[in-house]
Structures are given as C-alpha cells and as structure tokens.
CHARMM internal coordinates of N, CA and C (Angstrom, degrees):
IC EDIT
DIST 1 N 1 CA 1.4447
DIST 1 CA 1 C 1.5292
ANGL 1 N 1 CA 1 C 108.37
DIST 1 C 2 N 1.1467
ANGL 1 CA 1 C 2 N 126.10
DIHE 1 N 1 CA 1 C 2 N 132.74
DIST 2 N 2 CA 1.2776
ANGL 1 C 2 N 2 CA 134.07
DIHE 1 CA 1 C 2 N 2 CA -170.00
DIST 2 CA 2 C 1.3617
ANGL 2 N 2 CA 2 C 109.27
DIHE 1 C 2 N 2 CA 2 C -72.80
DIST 2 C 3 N 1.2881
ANGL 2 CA 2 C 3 N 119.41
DIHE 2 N 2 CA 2 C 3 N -41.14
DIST 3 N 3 CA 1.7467
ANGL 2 C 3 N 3 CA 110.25
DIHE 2 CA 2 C 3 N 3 CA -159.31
DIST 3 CA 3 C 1.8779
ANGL 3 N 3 CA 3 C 92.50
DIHE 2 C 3 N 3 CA 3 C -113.30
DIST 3 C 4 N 0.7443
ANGL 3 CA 3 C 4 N 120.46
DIHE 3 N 3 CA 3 C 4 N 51.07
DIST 4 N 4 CA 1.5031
ANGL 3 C 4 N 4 CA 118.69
DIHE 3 CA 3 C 4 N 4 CA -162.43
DIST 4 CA 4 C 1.6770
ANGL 4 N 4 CA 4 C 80.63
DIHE 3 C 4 N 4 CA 4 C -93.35
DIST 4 C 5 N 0.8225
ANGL 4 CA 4 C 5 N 133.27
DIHE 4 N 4 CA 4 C 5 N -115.78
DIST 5 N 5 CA 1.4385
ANGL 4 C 5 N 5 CA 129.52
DIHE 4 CA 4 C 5 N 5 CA 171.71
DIST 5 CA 5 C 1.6517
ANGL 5 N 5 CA 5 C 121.38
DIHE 4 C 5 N 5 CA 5 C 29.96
DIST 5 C 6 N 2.0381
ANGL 5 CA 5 C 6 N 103.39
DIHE 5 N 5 CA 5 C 6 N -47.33
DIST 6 N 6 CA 1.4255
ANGL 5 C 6 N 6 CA 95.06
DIHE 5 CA 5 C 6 N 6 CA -165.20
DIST 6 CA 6 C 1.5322
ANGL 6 N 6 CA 6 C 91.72
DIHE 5 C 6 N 6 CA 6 C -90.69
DIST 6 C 7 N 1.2377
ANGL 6 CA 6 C 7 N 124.07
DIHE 6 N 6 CA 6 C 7 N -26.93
DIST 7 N 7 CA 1.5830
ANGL 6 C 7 N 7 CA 111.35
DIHE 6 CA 6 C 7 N 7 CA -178.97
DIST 7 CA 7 C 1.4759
ANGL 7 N 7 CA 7 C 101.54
DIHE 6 C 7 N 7 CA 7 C -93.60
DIST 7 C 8 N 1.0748
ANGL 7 CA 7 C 8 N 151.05
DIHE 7 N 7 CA 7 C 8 N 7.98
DIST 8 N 8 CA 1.4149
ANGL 7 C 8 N 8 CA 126.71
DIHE 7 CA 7 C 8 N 8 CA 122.16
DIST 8 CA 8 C 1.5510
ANGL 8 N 8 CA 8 C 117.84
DIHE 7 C 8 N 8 CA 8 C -41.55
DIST 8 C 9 N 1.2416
ANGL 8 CA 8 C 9 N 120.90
DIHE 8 N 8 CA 8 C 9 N -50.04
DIST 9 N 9 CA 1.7079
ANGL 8 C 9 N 9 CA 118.97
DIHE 8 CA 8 C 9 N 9 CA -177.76
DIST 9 CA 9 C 1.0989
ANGL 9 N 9 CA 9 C 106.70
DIHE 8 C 9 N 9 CA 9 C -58.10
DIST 9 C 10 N 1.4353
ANGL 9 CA 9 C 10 N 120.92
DIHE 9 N 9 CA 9 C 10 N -27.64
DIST 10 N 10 CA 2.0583
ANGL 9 C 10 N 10 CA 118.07
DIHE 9 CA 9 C 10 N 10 CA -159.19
DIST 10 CA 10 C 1.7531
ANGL 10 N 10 CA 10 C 83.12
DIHE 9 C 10 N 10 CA 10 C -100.88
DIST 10 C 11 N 1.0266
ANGL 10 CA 10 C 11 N 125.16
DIHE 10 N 10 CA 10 C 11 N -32.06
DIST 11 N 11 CA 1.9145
ANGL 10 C 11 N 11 CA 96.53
DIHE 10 CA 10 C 11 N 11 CA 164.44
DIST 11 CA 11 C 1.0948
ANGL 11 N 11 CA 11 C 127.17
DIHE 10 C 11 N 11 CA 11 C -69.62
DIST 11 C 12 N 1.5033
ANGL 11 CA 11 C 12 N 110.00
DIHE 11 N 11 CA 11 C 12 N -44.71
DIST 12 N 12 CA 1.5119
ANGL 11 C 12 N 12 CA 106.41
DIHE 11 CA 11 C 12 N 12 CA -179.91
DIST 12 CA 12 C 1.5565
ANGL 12 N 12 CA 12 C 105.54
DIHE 11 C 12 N 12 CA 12 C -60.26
DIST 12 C 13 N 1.3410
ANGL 12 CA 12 C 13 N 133.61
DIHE 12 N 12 CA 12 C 13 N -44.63
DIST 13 N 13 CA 1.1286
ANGL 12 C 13 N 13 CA 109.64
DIHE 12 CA 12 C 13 N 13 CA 175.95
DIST 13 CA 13 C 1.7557
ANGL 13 N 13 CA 13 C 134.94
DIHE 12 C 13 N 13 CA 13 C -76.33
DIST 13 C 14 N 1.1957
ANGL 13 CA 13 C 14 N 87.16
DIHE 13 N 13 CA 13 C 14 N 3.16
DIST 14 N 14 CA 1.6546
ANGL 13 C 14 N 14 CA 98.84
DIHE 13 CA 13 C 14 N 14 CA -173.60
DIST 14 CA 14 C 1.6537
ANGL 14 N 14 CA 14 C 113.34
DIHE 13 C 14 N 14 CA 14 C -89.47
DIST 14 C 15 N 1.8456
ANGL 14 CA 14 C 15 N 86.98
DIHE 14 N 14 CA 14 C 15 N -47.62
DIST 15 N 15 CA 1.5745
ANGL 14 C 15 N 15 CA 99.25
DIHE 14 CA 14 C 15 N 15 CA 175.16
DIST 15 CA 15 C 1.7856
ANGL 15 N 15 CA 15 C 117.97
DIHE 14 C 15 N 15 CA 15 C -101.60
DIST 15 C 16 N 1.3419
ANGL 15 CA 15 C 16 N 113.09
DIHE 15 N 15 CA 15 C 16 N -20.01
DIST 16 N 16 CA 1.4708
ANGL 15 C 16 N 16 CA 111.85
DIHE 15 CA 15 C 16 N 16 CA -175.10
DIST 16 CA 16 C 1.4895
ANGL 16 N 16 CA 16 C 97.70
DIHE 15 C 16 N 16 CA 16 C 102.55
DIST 16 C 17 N 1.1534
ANGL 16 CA 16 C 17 N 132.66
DIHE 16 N 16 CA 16 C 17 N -5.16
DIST 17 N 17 CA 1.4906
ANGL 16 C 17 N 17 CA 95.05
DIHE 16 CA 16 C 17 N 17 CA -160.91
DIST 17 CA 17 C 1.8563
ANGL 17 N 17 CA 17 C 115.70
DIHE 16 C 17 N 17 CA 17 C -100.41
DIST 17 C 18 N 1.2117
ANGL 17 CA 17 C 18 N 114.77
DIHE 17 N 17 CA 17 C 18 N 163.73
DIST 18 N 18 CA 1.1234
ANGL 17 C 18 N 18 CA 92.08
DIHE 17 CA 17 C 18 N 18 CA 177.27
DIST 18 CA 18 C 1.4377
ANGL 18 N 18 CA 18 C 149.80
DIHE 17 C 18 N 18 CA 18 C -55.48
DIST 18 C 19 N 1.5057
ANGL 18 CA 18 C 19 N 130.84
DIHE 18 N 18 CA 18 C 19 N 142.31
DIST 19 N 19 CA 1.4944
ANGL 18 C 19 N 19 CA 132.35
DIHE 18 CA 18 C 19 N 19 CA -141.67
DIST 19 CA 19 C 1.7621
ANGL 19 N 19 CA 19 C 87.43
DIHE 18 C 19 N 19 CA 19 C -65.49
DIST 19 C 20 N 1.6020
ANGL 19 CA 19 C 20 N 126.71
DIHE 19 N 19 CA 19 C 20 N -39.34
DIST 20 N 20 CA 1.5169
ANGL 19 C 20 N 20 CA 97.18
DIHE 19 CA 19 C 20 N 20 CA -163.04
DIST 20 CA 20 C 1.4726
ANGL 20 N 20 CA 20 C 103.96
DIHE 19 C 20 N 20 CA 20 C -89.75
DIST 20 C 21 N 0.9833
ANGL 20 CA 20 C 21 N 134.45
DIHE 20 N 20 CA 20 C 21 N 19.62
DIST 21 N 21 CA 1.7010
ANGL 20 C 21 N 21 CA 147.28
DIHE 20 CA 20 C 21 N 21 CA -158.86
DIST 21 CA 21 C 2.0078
ANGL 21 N 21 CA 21 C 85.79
DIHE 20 C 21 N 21 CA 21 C -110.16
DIST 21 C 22 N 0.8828
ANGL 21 CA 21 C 22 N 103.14
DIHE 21 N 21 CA 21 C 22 N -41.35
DIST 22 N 22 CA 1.8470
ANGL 21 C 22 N 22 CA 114.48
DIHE 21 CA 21 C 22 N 22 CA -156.01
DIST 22 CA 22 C 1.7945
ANGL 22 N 22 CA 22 C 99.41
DIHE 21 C 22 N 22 CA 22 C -94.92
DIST 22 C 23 N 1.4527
ANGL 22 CA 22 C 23 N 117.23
DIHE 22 N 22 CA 22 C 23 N -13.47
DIST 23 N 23 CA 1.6000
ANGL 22 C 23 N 23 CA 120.60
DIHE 22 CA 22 C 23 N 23 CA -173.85
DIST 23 CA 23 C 1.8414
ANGL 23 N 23 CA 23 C 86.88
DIHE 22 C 23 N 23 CA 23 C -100.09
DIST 23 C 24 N 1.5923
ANGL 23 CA 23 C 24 N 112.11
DIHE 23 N 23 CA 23 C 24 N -28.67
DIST 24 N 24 CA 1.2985
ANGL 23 C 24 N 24 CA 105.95
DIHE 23 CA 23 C 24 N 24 CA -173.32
DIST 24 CA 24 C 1.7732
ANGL 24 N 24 CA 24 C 110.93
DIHE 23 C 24 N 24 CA 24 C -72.98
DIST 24 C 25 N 0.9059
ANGL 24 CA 24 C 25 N 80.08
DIHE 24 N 24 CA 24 C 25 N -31.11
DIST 25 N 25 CA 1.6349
ANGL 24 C 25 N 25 CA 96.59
DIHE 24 CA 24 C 25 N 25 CA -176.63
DIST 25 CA 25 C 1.7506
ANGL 25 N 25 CA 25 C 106.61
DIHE 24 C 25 N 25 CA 25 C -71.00
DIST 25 C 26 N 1.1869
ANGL 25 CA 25 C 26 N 122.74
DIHE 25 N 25 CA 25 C 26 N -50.74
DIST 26 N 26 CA 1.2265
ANGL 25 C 26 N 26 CA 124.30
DIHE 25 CA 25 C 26 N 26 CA 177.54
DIST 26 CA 26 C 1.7612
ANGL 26 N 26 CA 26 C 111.79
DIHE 25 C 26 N 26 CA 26 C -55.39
DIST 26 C 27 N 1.8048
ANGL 26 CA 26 C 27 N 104.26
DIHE 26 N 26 CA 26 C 27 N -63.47
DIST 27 N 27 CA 1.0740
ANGL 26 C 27 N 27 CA 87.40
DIHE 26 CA 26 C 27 N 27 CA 165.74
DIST 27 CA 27 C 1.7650
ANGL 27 N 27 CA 27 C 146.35
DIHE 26 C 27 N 27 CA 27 C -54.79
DIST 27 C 28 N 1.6616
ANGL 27 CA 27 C 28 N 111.46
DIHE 27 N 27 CA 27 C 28 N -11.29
DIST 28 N 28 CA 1.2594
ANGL 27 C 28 N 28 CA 109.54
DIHE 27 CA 27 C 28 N 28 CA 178.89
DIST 28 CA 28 C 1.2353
ANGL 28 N 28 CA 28 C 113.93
DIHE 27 C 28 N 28 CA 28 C -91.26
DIST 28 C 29 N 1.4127
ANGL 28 CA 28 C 29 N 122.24
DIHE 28 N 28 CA 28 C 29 N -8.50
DIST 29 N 29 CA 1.5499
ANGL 28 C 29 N 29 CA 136.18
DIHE 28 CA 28 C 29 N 29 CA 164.24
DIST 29 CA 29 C 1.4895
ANGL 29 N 29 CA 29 C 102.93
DIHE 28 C 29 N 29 CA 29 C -68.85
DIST 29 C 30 N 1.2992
ANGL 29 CA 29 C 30 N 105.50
DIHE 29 N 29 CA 29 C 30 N -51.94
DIST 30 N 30 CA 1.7952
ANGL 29 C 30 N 30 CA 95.17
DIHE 29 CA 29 C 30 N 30 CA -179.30
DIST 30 CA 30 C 1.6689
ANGL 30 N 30 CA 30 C 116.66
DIHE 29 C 30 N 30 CA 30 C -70.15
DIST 30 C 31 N 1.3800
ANGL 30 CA 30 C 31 N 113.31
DIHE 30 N 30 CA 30 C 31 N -8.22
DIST 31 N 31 CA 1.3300
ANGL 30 C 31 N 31 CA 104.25
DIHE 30 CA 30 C 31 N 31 CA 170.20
DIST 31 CA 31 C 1.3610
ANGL 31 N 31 CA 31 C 123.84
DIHE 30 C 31 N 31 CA 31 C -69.25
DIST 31 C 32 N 1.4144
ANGL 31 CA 31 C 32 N 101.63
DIHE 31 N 31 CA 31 C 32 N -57.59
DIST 32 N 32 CA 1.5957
ANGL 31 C 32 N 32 CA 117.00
DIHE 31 CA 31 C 32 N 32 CA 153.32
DIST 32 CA 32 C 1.4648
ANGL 32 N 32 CA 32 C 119.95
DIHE 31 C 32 N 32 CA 32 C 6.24
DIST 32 C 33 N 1.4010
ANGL 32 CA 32 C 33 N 105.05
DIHE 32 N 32 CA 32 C 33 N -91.34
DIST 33 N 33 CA 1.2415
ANGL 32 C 33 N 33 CA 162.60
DIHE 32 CA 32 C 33 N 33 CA -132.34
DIST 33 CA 33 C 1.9940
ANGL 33 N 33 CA 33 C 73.39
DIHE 32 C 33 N 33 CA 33 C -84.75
DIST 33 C 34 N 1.3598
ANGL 33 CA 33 C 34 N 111.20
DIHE 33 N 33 CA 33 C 34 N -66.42
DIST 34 N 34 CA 1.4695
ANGL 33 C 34 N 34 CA 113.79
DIHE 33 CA 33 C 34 N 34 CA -159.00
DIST 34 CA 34 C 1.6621
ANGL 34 N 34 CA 34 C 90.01
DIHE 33 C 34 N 34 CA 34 C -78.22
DIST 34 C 35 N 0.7436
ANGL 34 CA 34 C 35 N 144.77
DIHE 34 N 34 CA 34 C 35 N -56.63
DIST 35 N 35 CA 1.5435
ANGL 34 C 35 N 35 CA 145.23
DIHE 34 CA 34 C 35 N 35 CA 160.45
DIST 35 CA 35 C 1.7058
ANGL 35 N 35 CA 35 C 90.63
DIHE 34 C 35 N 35 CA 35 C -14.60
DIST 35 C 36 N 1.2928
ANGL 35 CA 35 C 36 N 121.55
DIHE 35 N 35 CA 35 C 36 N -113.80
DIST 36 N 36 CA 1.5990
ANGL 35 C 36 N 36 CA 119.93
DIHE 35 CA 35 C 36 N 36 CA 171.50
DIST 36 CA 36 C 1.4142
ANGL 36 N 36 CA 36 C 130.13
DIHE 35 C 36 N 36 CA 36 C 34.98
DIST 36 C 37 N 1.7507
ANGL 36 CA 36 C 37 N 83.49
DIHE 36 N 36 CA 36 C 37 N -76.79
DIST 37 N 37 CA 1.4764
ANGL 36 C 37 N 37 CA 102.29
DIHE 36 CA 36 C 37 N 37 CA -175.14
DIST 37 CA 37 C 1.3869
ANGL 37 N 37 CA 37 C 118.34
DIHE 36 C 37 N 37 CA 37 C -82.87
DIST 37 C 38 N 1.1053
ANGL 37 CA 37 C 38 N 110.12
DIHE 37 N 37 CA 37 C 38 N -15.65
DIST 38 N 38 CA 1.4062
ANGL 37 C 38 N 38 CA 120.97
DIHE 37 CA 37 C 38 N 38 CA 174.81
DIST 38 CA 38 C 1.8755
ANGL 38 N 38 CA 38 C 108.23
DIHE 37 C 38 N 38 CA 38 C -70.67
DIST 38 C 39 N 1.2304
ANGL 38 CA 38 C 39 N 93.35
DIHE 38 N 38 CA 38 C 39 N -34.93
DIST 39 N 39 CA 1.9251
ANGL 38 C 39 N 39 CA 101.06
DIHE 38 CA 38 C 39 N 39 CA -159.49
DIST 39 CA 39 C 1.5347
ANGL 39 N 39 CA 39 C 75.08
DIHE 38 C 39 N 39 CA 39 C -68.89
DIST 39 C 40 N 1.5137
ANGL 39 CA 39 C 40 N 118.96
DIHE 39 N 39 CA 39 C 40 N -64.47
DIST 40 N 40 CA 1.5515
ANGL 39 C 40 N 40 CA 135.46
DIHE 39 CA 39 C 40 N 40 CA -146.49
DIST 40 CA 40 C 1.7997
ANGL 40 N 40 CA 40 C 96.76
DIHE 39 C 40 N 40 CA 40 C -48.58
DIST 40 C 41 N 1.1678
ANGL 40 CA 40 C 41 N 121.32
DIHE 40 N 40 CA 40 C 41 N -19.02
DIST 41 N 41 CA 1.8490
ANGL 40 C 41 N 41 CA 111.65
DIHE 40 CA 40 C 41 N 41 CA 179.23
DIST 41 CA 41 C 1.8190
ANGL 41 N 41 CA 41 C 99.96
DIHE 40 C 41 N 41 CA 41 C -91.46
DIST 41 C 42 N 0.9205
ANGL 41 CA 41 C 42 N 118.80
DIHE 41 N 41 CA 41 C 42 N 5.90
DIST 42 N 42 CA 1.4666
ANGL 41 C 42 N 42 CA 114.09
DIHE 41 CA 41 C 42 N 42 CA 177.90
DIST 42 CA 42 C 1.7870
ANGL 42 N 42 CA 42 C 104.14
DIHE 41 C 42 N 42 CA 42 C -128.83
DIST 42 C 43 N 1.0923
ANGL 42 CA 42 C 43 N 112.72
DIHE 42 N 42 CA 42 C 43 N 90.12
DIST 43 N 43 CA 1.7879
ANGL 42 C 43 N 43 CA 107.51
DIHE 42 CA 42 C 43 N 43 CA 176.49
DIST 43 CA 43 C 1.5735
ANGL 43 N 43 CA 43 C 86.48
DIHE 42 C 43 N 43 CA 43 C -116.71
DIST 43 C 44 N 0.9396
ANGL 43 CA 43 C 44 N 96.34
DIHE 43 N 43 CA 43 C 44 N 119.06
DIST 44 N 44 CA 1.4615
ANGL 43 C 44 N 44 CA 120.71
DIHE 43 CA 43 C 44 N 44 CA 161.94
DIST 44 CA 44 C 1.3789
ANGL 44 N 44 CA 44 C 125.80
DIHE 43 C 44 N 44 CA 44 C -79.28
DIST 44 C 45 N 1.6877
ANGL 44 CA 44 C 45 N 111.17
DIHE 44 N 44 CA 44 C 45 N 115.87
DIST 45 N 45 CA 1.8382
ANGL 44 C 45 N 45 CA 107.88
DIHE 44 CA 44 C 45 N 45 CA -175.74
DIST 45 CA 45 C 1.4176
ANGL 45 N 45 CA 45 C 102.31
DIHE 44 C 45 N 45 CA 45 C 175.02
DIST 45 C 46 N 1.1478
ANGL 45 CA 45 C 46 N 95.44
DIHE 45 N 45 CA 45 C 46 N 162.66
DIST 46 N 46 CA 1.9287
ANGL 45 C 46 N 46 CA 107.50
DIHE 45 CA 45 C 46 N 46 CA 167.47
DIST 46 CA 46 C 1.7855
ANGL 46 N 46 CA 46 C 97.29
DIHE 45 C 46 N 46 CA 46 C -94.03
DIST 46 C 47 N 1.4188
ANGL 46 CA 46 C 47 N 105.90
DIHE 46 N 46 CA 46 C 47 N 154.41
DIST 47 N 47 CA 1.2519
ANGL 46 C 47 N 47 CA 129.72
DIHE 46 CA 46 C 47 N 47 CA 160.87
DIST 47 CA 47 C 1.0827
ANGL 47 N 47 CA 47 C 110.21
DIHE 46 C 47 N 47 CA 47 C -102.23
DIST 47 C 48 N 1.5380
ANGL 47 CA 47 C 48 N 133.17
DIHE 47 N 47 CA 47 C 48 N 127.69
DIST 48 N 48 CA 1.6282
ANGL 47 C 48 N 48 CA 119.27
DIHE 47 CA 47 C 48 N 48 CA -163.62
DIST 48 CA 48 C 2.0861
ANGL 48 N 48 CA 48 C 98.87
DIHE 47 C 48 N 48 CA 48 C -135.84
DIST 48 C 49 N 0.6654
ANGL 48 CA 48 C 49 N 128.51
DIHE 48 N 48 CA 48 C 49 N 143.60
DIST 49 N 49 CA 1.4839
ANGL 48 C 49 N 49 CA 134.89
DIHE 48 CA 48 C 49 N 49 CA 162.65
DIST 49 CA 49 C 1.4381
ANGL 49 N 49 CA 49 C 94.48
DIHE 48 C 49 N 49 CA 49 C -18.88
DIST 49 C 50 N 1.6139
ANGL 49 CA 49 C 50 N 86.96
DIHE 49 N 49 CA 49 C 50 N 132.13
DIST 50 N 50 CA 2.3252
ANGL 49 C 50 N 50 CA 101.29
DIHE 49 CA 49 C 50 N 50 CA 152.43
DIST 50 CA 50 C 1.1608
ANGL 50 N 50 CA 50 C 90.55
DIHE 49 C 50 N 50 CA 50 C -95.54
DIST 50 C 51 N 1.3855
ANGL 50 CA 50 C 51 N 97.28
DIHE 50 N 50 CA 50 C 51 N 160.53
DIST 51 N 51 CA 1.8159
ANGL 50 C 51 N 51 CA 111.32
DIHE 50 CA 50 C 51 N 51 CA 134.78
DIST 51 CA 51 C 1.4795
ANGL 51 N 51 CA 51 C 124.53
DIHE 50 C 51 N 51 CA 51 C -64.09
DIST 51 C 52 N 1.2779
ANGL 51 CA 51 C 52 N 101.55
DIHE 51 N 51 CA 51 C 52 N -44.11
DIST 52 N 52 CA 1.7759
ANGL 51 C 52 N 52 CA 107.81
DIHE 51 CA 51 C 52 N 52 CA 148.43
DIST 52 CA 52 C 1.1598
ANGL 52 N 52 CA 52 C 148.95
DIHE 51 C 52 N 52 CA 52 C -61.54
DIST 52 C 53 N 1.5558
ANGL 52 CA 52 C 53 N 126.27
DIHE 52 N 52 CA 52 C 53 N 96.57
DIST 53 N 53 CA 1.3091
ANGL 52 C 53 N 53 CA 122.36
DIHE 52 CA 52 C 53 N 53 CA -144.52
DIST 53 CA 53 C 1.5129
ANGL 53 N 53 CA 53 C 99.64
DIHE 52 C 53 N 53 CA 53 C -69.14
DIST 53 C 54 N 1.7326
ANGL 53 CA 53 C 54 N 126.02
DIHE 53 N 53 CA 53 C 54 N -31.48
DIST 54 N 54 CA 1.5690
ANGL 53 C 54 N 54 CA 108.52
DIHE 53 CA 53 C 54 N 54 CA 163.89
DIST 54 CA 54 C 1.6991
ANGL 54 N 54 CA 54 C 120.35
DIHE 53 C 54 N 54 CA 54 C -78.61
DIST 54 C 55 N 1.3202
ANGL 54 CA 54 C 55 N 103.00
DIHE 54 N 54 CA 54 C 55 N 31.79
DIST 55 N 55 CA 1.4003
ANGL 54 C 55 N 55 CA 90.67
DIHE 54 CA 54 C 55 N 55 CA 169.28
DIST 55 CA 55 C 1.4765
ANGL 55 N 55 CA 55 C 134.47
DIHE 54 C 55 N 55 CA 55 C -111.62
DIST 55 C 56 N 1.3746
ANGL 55 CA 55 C 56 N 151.67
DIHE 55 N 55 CA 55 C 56 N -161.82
DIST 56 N 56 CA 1.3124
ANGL 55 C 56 N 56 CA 127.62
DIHE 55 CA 55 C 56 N 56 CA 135.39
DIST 56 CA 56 C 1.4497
ANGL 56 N 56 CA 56 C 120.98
DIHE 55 C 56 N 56 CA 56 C -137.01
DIST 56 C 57 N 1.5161
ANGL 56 CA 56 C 57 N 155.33
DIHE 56 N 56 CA 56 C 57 N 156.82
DIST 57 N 57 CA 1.4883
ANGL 56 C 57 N 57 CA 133.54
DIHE 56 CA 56 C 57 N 57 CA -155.41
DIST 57 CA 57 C 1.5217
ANGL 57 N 57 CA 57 C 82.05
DIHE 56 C 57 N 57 CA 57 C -115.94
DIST 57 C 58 N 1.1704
ANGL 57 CA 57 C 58 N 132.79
DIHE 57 N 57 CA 57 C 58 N 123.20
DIST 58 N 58 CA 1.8220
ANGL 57 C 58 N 58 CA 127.32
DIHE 57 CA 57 C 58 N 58 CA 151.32
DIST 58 CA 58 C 1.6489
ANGL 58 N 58 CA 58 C 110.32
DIHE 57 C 58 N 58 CA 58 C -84.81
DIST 58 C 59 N 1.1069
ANGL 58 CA 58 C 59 N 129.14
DIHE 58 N 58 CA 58 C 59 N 130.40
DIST 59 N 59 CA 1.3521
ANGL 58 C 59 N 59 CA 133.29
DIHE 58 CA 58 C 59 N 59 CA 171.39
DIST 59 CA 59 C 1.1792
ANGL 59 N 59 CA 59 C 92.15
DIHE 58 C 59 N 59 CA 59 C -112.61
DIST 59 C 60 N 1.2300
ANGL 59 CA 59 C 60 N 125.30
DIHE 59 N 59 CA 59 C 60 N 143.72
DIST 60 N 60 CA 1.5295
ANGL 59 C 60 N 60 CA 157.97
DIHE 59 CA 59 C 60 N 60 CA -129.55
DIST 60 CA 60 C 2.1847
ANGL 60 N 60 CA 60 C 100.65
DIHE 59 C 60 N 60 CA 60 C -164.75
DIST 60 C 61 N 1.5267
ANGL 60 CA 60 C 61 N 99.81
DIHE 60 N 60 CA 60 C 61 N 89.87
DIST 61 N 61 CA 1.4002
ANGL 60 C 61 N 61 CA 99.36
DIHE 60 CA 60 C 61 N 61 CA 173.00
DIST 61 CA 61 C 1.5443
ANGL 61 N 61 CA 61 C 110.71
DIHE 60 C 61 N 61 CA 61 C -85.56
DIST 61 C 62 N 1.3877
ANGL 61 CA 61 C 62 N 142.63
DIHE 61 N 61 CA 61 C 62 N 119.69
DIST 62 N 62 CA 1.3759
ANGL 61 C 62 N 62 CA 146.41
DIHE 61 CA 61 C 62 N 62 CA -164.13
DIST 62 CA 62 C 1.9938
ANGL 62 N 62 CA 62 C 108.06
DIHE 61 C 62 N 62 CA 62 C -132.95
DIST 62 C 63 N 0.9956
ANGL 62 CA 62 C 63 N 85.84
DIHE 62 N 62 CA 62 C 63 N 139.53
DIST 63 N 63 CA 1.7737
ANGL 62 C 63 N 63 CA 84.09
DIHE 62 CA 62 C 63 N 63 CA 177.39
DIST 63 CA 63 C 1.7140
ANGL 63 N 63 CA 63 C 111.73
DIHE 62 C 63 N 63 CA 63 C -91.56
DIST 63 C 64 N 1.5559
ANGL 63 CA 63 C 64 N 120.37
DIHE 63 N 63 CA 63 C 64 N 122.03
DIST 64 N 64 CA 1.0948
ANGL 63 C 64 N 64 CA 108.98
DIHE 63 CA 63 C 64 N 64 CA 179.73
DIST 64 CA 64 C 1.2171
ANGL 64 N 64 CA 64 C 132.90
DIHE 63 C 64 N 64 CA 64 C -102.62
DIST 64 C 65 N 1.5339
ANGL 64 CA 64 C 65 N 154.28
DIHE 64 N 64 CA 64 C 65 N -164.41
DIST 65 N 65 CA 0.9569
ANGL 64 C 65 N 65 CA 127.64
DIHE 64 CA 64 C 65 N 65 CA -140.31
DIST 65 CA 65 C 1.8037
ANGL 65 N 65 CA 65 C 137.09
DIHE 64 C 65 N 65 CA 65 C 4.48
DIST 65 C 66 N 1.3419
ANGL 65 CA 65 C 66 N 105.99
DIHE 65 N 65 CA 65 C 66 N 59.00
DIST 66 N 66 CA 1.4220
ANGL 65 C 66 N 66 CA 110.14
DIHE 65 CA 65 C 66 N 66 CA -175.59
DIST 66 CA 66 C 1.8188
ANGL 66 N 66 CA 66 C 105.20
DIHE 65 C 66 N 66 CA 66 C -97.21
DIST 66 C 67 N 1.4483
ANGL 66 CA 66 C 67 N 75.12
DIHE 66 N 66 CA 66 C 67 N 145.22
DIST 67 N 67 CA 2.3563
ANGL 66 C 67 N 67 CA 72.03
DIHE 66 CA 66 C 67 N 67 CA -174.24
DIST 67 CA 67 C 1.6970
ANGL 67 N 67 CA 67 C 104.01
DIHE 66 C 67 N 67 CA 67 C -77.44
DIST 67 C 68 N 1.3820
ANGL 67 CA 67 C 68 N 94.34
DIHE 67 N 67 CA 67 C 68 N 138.45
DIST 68 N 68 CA 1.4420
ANGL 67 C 68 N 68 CA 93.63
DIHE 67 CA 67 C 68 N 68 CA -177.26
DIST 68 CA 68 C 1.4932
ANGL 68 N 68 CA 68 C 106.08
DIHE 67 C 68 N 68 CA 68 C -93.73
DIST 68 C 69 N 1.6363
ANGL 68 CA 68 C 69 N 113.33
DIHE 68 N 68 CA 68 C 69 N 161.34
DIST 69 N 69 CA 1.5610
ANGL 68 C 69 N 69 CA 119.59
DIHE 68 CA 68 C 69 N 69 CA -173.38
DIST 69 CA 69 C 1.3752
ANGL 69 N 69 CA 69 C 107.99
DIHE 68 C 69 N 69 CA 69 C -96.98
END
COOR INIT
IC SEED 1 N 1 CA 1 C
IC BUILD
C-alpha cells in the first residue's frame, strides 16, 4: 500500500497510539478491504428466467451454519 505510512501518522496523531501499532492497523484494514474485493469478482449463482422481461432472478448457493473466523 503506498500511503500506509501517512495514515499511520493521522492515527497516531488522532488516536495516540504508537506509529508501528497504527501502520499495523492500517495494513489490516487494507487486508480486509482487499479480501472484499477479491470475494466480490467471484459471486457464485444461477441466473434463472423473470417473469419480467426487464428483470433477472440471481440465486445465490451459500453454506449455512458455517463457523465464522
């Protein structure tokens, strides 16, 4: 991440905490964040007929009760 550095400075000064505590933090926000976008190019589903010719149905297969991390 390019600016990781300058928003480490804008926490530490915002929150106090220390600058490599606040670059750690930035970077685990950008993991997040890159995690996300990564999932968001893979949606998994059928597209199935509307009754509405401007419409479209996405079905979305998901596993439930899965333990979260």
């Amino acid at each position: 991440m390019a600016n990781k550095e300058e928003l480490g400075q804008l926490i530490t000064l915002e929150q106090g905490k220390p600058l490599k505590e606040a670059i750690g933090e930035v970077n685990y926000g950008a993991a997040f964040i890159e995690y996300s976008a990564e999932e968001a190019k893979r949606v998994y589903g059928d597209i199935i007929p509307s009754p509405l010719a401007d419409r479209r149905l996405l079905v979305l297969k998901q596993v439930w009760n899965k333990a979260c991390w």
